[in-house]
C-alpha positions as CSV (number, residue, x, y, z in Angstrom):
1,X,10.0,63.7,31.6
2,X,10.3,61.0,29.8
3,X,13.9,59.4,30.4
4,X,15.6,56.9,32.9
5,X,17.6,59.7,34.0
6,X,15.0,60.0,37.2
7,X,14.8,56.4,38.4
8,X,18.4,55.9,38.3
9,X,19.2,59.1,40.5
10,X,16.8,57.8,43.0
11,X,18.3,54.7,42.7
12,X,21.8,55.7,42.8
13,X,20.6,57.8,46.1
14,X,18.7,55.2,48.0
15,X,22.3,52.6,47.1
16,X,23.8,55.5,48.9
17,X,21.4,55.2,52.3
18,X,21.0,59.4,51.7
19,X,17.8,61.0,51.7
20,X,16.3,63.8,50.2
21,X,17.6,66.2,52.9
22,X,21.1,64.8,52.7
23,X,21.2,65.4,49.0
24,X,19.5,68.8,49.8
25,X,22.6,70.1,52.5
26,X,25.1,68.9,49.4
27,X,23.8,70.4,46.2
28,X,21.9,73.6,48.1
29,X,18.4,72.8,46.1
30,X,15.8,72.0,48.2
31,X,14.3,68.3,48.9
32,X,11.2,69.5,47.0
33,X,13.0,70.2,43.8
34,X,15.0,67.2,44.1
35,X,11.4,65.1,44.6
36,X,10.4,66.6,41.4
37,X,13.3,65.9,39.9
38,X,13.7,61.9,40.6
39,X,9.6,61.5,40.3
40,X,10.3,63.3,36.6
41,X,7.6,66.3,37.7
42,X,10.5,68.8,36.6
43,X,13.0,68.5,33.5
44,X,16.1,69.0,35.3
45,X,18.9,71.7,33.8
46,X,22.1,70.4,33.1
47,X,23.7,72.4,35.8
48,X,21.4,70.6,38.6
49,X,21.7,67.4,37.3
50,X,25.7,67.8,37.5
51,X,25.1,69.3,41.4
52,X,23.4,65.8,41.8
53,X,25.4,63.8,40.1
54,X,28.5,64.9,41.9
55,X,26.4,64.8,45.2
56,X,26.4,61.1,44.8
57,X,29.7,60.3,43.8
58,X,28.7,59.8,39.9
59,X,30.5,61.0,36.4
60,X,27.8,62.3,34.2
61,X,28.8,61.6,30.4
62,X,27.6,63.0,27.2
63,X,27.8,60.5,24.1
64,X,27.0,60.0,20.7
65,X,23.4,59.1,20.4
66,X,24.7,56.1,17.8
67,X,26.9,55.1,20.6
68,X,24.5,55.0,23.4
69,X,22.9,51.4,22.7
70,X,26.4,49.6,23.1
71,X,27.0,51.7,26.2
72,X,23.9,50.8,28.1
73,X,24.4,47.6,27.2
74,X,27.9,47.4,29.1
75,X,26.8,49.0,31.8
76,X,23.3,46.7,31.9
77,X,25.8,43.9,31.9
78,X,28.4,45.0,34.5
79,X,31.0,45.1,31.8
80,X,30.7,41.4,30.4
81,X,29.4,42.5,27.3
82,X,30.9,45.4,24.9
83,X,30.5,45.4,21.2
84,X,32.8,48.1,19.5
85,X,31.9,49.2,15.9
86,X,33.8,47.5,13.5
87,X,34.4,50.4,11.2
88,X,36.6,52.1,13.9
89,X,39.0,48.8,13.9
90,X,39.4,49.5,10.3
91,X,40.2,53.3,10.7
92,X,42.6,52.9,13.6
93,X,44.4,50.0,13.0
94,X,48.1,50.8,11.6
95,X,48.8,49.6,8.5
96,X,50.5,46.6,8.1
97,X,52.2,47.3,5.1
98,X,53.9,50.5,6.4
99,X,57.3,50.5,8.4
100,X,59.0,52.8,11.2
């Protein structure tokens, strides 16, 4: 598997001070599937990665591949750095022109 999706849930568990086992007794898969998992031996379904996910206290969001670059960014930089796309100002700004 070729993501970060792996790293970051064995990250997110060793922050957490839980081990395999622990994880294992909260999502009901066993700590050998959850190995294979976070060392990317097995491409995860959806549904496990949400057990895990809300195992360890984390929201698990889909977005807009297009969107994704700004998002990783603002979470790389722990919020000190969003850049929104210009053409949504533009679309969602009222007009100035019109009155209530």
């Amino acid at each position: 598997m070729d993501s970060f999706l792996p790293s970051a849930l064995r990250r997110q568990r060793n922050q957490r001070h839980l081990t395999l086992d622990d994880v294992s007794a909260m999502t009901s898969m066993s700590p050998q599937h959850l190995s294979e998992i976070e060392s990317g031996k097995r491409d995860p379904r959806l549904s496990s990665i949400e057990r895990m996910a809300d195992a360890l206290g984390l929201a698990l969001l889909l977005v807009p591949e297009h969107m994704a670059p700004d998002i990783r960014r603002y979470i790389a930089t722990n919020g000190r750095v969003f850049v929104a796309p210009t053409h949504s100002t533009a679309l969602n700004s009222p007009s100035q022109d019109s009155a209530p």
